[in-house]
N, C-alpha and C positions, 0 to 999 in steps of 0.2 A: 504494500500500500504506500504511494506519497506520501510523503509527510509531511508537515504544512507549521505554518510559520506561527505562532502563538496569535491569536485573537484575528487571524484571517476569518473570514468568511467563509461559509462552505459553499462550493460551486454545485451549479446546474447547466445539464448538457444544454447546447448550441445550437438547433439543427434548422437555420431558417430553408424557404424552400430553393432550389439552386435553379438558377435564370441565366439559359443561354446566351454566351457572349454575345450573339445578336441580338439576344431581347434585352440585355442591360442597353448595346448601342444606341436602341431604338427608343427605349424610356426616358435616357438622359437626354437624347435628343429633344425627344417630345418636350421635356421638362423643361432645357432652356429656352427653346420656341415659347412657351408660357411664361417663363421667367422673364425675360425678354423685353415681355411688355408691360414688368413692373418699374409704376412711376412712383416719387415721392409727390403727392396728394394734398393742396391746400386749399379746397373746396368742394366741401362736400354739400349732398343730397342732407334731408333731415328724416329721409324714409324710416323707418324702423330693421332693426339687424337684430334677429330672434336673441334670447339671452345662450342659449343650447351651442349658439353658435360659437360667440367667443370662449364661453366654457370649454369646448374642443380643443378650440384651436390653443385656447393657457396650456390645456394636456397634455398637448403635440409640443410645446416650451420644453413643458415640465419633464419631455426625453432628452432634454441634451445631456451631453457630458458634463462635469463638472469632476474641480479636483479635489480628489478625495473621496466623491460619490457625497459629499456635502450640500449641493442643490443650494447653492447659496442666493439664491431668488423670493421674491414674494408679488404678486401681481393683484391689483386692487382694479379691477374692471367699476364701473361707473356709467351709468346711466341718468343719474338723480340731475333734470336741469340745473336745478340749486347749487349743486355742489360743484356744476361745472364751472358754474357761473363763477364761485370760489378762488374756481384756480385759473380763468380767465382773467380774473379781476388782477391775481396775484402775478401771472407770468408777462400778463402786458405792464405792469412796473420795472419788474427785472429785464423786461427785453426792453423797454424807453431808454431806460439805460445806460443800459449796453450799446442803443443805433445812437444817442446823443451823446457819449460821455466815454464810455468804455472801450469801446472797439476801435483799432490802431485804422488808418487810412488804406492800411492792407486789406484787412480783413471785409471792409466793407466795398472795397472796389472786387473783391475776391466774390462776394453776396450777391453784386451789383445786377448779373445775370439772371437770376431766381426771383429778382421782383419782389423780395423781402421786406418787413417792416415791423414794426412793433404789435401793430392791430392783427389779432388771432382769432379770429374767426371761429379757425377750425374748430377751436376749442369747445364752443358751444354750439355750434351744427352739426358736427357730427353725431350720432345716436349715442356713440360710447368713446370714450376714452379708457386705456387702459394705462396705469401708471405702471412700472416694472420699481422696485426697490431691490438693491443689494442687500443682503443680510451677514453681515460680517464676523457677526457668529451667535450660536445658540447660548441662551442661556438654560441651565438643565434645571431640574426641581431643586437639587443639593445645593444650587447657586454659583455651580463651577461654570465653564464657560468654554463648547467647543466651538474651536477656533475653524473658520476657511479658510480655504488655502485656492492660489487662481484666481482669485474674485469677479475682476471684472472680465479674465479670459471667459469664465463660466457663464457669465449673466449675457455677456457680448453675445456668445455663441444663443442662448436660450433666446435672444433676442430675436436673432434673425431667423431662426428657425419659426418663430409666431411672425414674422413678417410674411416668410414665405409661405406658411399654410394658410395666414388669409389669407392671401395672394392669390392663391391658388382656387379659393373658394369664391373667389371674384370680388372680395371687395381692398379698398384702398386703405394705407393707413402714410403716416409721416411720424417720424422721426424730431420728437420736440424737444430740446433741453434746454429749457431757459436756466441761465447759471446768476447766481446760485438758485439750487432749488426743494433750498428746507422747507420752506412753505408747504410743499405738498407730505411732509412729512406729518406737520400741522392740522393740516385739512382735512388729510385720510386718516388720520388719527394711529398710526405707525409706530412701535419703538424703538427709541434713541441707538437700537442695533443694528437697525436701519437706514439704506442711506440713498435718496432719489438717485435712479437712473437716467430715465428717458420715459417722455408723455406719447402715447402712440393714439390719435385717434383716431377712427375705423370706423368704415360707412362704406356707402356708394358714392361713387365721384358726382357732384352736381350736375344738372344736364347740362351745363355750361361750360363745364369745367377744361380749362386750357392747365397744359403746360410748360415749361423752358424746353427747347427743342435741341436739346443736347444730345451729344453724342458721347458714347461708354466706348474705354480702350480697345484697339485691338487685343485679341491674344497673345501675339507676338510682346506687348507691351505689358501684358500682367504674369508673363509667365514663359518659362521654356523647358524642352522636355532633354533630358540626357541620356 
């Protein structure tokens, strides 16, 4: 028998089902063909997005890796207009800011493209906002305190993986982080073990809705094979 390292975990077999190299080709293909035509989203529809749904798609998060098997994530989905209203109220200060006082002439000529501004919108048209929190580490009943380890490798990766299964499910989110952003620590009523990520809110694109008409690297540019 193996024999195994003090306080390991006991393993369970593997066996997912195996997909011919042409059907993985043909998957990922599919995939970035849908991928593709993910945009970051600052006008949404005010339609309703069942609550079943984002529940899911937290779930499909809640598979990333993380180090240590620690899950160092917490996700406060939101619906309540009031509350949004909250952290609308709170993120259009930190971002006035930030476009009148804070941000270097770079940064805002670097923006300049995207049409940006302090007025957030999204914030309260969208049906849901999901806020994502780091959790830095648990506190246990005893009052000891397990630590994370990766932190924002882990929460990064859980990030996009809930980007890309809404995505997938066809609706839109963006990427918010107004800094600083205790506030929402505040709002959602969160502890202090806690530490704001990123605002993601999620909807259908307005029937209006335009975007910056950018262009994403070649391959050759994000990557090479040896």
């Amino acid at each position: 028998m193996q024999s195994r390292m003090s306080g390991e975990p006991p393993s369970v077999p593997y066996r997912p089902a195996r997909v011919s190299p042409d059907a993985v080709k043909q998957a990922l293909r599919a995939d970035y063909a849908r991928m593709q035509t993910r945009r970051s989203v600052r006008s949404f529809s005010r339609d309703p997005v069942p609550q079943e749904a984002i529940e899911d798609a937290i779930r499909i998060a809640g598979t990333a890796p993380s180090g240590a098997h620690r899950q160092p994530w917490y996700f406060v989905a939101i619906s309540d207009p009031s509350i949004k209203a909250q952290i609308r109220d709170a993120a259009e200060k930190e971002e006035r800011a930030f476009y009148e006082g804070r941000a270097t002439p770079e940064w805002l000529e670097a923006l300049a493209p995207l049409g940006t501004d302090f007025v957030k919108e999204h914030i309260t048209d969208a049906p849901w906002l999901i806020v994502v929190f780091r959790r830095d580490y648990e506190e246990l009943p005893d009052g000891t305190r397990l630590k994370g380890y990766y932190l924002n490798e882990s929460v990064g990766i859980a990030v996009g993986m809930l980007i890309g299964a809404l995505h997938r499910a066809g609706l839109a989110t963006l990427t918010h982080t107004p800094a600083p952003m205790t506030f929402l620590r505040e709002i959602c009523g969160r502890p202090k073990n806690e530490k704001p990520f990123v605002i993601l809110p999620v909807g259908y694109p307005a029937a209006d809705c335009t975007v910056p008409d950018l262009e994403r690297k070649p391959f050759d540019a994000i990557a090479e094979i040896r």
